[in-house]
N, C-alpha and C positions, 0 to 999 in steps of 0.2 A: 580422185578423192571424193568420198562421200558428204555432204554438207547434210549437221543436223539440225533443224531450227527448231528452238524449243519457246513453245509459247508461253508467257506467264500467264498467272491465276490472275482472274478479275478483279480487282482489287474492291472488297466487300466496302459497303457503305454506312457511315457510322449511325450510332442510333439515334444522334440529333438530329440526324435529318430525317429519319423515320417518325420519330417524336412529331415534330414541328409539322410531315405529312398527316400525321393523324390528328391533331390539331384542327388544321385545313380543312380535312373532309367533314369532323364532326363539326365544325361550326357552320359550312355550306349546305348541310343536310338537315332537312327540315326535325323538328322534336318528335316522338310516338313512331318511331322505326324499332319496333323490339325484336327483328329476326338480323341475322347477321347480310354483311353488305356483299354478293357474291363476287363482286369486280373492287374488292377493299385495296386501292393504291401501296399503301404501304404495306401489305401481307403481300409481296411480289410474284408469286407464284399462281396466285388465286386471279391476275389478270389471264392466265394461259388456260387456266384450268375451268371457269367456270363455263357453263353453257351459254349457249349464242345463241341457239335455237329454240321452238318451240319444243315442250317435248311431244312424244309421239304416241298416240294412243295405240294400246295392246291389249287382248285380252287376258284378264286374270285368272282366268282360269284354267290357260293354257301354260299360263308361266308354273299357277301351283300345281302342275304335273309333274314338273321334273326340280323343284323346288324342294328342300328338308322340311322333314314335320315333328312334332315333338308332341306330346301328353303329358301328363302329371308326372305318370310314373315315371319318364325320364329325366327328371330332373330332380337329384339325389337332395337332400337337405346339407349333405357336409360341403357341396360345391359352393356356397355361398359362406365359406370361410376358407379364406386362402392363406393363411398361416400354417395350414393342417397337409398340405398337400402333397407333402416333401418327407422324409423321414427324420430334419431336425427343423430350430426354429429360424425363421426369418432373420434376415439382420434390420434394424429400423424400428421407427414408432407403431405400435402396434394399435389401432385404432378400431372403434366401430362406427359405422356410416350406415348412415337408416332415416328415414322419411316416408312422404305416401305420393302413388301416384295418382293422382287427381284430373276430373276433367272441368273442361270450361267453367260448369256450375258448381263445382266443391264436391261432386257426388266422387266416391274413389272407385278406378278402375281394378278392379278385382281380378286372378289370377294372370295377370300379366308377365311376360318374357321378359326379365330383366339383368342384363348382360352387362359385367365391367371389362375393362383393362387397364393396363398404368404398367407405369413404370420402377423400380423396385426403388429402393432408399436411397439409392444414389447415383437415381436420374437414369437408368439403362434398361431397355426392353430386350426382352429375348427373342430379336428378330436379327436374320442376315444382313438388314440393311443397318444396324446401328452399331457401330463401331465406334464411337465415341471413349475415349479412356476410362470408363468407370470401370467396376467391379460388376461381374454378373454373379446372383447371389444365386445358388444354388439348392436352396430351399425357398423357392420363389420363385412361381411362374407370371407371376400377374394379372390371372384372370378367372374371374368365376360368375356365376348365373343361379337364380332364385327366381320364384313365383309370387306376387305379390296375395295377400292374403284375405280375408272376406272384407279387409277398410283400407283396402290399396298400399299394406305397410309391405317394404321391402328392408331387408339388412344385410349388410356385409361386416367379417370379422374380415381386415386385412392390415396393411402396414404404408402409412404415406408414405407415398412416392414425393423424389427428390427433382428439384427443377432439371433442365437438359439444356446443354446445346442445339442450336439448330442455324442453318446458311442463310436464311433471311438476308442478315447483316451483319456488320462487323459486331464481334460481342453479345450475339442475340443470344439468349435463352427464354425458353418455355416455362411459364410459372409450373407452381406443382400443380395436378390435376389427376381427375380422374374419368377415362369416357364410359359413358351410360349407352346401351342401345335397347331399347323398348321395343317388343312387338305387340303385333294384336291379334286377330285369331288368326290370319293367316301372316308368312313368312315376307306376302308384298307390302304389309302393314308394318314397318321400321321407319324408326327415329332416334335418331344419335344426338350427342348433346356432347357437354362436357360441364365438371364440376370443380371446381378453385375451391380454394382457402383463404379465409379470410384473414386481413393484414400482410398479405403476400407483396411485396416491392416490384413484384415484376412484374403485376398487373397493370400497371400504367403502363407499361412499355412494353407489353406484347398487342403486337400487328393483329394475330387470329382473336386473343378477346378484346380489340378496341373496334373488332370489325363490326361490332353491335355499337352501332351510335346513339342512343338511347340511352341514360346512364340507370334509368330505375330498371329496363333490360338486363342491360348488365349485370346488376346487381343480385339479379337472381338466380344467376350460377354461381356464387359464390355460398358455400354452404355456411350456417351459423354452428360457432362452437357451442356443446349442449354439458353441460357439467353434472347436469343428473343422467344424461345417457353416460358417461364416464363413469369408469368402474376402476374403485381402490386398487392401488399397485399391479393394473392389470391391462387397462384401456382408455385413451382419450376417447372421445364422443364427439362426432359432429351430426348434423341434421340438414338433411336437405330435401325439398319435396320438389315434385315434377307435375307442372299443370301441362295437358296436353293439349289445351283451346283457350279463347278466349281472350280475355283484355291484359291477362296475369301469365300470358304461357308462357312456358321456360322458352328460349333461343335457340335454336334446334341447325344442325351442320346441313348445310346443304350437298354440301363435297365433301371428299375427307380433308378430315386436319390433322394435322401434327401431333 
């Protein structure tokens, strides 16, 4: 007779005590840390994931040999509204997101690579690793790209994305958000970020945005609601700008996240 032994699931850890870990570390960590903490305790994955090592010098301009290149012309003006990409309309708030990207001094970075993605209105990406029970919206892919302009303004027409599940912990979800990836003239020049919503409940209690111990940090991914960017029976408005230096820089992913 064959004997089957069936191992159970780990039993996930609740968020009080992920809570109460993130507590801990911001109050042991000195104030003026505005980049995220790469070995964040309670985001439990990022102890396996971050780098241990120096990194390794390479040269660059052997990488942008075999590296993607892009020019104006490839980068259509209707990519940068992703409601349009489908042949009906999205399900969800349909919203427009716009700001400037700025460096250290205020000066804007001008015709910049600016890349989103998200998740559609209720919380699901169109990837094979997300299976989560929501609904995949079918006029919705959730990602588009724009050039930033002669004053570093960028905009997206798209539709907020809905919080998610995620294995962290018991009960974890990911606030709503959206990620940003910025180039610069070449493809080894990238920076990812991520952008929240303001009044969101689940900002306290996410591990990846509390991994910025800093709280005026923090606070500047979260985008401001803009009531004159909103448009009559058509679009909410929020605004959000991207410093890329300095004592004001946005909080930038070191690794992937979530």
């Amino acid at each position: 007779m064959t004997t089957t032994t069936i191992t159970a699931a780990p039993e996930l850890e609740p968020q009080a005590r992920i809570s109460a870990e993130i507590s801990e570390v911001h109050a042991a960590t000195a104030p003026g840390s505005p980049q995220p903490r790469i070995d964040f305790t309670p985001y439990r994955s990022s102890l396996l994931r971050h780098p241990t090592k120096d990194p390794r010098h390479v040269d660059p301009e052997g990488i942008e040999l075999v590296a993607p290149v892009f020019g104006h012309s490839d980068v259509s003006p209707v990519e940068a509204d992703l409601t349009i990409q489908h042949g009906g309309e999205p399900v969800g708030e349909r919203m427009l997101v716009t700001g400037r990207v700025l460096d250290g001094d205020g000066r804007p970075v001008r015709h910049q690579l600016v890349e989103i993605w998200q998740a559609n209105a209720g919380g699901r990406y169109i990837h094979k690793r997300d299976q989560h029970p929501a609904a995949i919206d079918p006029n919705f892919t959730g990602v588009g790209r724009c050039l930033t302009d002669d004053e570093g303004n960028y905009r997206f027409t798209t539709i907020k994305p809905g919080p998610y599940p995620w294995r962290n912990h018991h009960n974890a979800w990911r606030p709503a958000h959206i990620h940003f990836s910025l180039f610069g003239t070449e493809f080894t020049q990238r920076l990812v970020t991520q952008m929240y919503f303001p009044g969101d409940p689940l900002l306290a209690l996410d591990p990846i945005y509390q991994s910025i111990t800093d709280l005026a940090a923090r606070d500047r991914l979260v985008a401001t609601y803009d009531h004159d960017l909103t448009t009559h029976e058509w679009a909410t408005g929020y605004r959000w700008d991207i410093v890329l230096s300095g004592t004001h820089a946005t909080p930038l992913e070191r690794e992937d996240h979530e």
